[in-house]
VOPAGU-2260 file (C-alpha; in pm, 1 decimal, decimal comma):
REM VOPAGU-2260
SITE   aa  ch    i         X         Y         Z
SITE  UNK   A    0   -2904,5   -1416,4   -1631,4
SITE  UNK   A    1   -3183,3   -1526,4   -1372,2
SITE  UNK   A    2   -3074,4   -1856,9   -1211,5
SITE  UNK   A    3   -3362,5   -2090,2   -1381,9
SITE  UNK   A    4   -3233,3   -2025,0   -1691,0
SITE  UNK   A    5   -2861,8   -2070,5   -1600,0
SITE  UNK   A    6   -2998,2   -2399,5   -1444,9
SITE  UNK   A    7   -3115,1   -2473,9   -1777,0
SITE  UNK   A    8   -2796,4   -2432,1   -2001,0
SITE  UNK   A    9   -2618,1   -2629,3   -1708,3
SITE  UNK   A   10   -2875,8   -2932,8   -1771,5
SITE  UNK   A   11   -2864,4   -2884,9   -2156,4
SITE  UNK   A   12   -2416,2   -2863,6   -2160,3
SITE  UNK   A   13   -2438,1   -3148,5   -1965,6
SITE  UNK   A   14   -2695,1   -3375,9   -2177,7
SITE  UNK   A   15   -2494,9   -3307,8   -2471,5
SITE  UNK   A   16   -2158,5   -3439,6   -2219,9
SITE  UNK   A   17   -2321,3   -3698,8   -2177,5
SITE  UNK   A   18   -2423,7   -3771,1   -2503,6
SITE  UNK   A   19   -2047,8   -3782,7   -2630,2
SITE  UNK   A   20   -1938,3   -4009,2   -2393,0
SITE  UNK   A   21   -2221,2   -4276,8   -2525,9
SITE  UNK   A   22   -2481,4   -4178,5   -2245,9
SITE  UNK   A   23   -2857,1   -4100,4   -2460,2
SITE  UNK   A   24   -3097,5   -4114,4   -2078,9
SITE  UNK   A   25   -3068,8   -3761,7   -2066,0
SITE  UNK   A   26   -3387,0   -3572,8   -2184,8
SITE  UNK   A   27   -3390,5   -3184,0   -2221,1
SITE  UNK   A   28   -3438,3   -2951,9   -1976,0
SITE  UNK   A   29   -3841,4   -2893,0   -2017,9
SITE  UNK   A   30   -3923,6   -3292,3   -2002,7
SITE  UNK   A   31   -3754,9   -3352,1   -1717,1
SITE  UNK   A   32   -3955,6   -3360,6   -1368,9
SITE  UNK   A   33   -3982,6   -3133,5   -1090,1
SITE  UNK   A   34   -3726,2   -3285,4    -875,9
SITE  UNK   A   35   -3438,9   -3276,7   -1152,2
SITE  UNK   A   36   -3492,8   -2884,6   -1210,7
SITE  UNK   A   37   -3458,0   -2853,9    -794,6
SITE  UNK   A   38   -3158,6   -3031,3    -821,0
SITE  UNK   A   39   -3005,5   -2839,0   -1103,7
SITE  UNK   A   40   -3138,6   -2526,2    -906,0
SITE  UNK   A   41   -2976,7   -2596,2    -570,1
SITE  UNK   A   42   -2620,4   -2634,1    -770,6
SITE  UNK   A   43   -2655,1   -2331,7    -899,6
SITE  UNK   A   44   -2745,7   -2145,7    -614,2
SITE  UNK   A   45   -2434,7   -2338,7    -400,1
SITE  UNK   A   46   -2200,8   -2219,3    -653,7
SITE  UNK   A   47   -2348,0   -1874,2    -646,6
SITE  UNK   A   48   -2339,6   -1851,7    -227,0
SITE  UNK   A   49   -2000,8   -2042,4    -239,6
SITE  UNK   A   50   -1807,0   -1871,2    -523,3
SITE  UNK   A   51   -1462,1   -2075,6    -402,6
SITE  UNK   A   52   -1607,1   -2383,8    -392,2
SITE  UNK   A   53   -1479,7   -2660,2    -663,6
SITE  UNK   A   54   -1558,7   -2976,2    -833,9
SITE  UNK   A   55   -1542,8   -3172,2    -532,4
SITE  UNK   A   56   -1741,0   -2941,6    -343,5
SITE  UNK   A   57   -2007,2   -2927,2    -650,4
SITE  UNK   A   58   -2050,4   -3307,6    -612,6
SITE  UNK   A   59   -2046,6   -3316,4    -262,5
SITE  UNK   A   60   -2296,0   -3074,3    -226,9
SITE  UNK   A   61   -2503,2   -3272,7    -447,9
SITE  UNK   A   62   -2435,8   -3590,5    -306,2
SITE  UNK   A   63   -2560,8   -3472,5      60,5
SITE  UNK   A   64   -2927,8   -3322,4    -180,2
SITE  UNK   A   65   -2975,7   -3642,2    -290,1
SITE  UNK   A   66   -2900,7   -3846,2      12,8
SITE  UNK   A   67   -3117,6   -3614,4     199,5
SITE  UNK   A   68   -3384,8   -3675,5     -50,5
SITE  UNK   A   69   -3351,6   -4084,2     -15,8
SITE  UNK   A   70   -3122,3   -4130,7    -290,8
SITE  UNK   A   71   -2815,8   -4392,5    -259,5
SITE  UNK   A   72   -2536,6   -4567,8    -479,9
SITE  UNK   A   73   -2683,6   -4792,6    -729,7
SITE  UNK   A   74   -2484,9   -4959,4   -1116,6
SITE  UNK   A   75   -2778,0   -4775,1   -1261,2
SITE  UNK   A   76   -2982,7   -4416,1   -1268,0
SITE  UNK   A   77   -3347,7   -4556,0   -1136,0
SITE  UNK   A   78   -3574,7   -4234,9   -1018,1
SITE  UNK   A   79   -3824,3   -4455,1    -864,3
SITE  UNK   A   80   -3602,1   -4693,6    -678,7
SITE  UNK   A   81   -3394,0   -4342,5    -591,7
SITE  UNK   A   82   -3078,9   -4503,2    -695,4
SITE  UNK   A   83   -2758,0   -4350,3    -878,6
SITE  UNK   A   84   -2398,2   -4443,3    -956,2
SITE  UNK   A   85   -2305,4   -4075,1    -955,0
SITE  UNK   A   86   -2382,7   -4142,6    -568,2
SITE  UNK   A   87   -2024,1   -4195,1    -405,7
SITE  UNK   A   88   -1720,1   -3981,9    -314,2
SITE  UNK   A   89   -1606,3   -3724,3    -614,0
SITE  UNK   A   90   -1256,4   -3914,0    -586,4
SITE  UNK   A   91   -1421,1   -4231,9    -658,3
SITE  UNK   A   92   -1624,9   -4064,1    -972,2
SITE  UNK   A   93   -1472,7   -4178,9   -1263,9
SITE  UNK   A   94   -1323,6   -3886,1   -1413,0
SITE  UNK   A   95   -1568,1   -3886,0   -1724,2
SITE  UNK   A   96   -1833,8   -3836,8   -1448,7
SITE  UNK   A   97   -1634,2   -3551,5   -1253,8
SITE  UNK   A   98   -1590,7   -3370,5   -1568,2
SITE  UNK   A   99   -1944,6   -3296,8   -1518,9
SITE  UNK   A  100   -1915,0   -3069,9   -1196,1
SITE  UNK   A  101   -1625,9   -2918,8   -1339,4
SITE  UNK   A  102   -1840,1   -2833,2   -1603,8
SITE  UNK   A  103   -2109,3   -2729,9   -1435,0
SITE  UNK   A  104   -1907,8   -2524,9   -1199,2
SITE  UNK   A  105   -1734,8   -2314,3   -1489,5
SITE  UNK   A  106   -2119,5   -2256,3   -1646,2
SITE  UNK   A  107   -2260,6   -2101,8   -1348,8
SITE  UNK   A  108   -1963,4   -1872,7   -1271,7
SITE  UNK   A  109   -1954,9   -1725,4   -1679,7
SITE  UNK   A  110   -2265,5   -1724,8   -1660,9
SITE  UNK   A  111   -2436,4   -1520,3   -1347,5
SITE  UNK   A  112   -2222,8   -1262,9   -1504,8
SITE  UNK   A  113   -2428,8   -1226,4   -1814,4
């Protein structure tokens, strides 16, 4: 499977996470801008180059994308103001939030072998 499209079941798996656990600002994968495909992208790739890597490195690796992109902590997701309260230490992620790079993580690995 090329790694756009595992990118894209990634995204979609973890809209419909988030959806269960009450959060609806998630839009699928083909309205969602430029930046948020990179993202998706880059995590896919890490996990790809860095087989061993975990949860904790998933969300790390993250973390350092978006703080090198001029992200930072904030109680709400905000694109424009570049704000995000995924945007702290996996151990402080709630675990409903590190779920996600778990997820994530397993997706890419069952997948690339498709």
């Amino acid at each position: 499977m090329l790694d756009h499209e595992i990118a894209k079941v990634c995204h979609e798996v973890n809209r419909a996470y988030c959806e269960a656990i009450g959060d609806d600002t998630q839009v699928p994968w083909d309205e969602v801008p430029d930046w948020q495909h990179k993202s998706a992208l880059l995590g896919v790739n890490f996990h790809k180059d860095n087989p061993e890597a975990g949860a904790s490195a998933s969300h790390t690796s993250w973390l350092e994308e978006k703080e090198r992109d001029g992200w930072k902590y904030g109680r709400v997701k905000d694109a424009e103001k570049k704000e995000h309260p995924c945007c702290v230490p996996f151990d402080e992620l709630p675990r409903e939030q590190q779920a996600k790079d778990f997820l994530f993580r397993e997706i890419v690995h069952q997948l690339q072998e498709v």
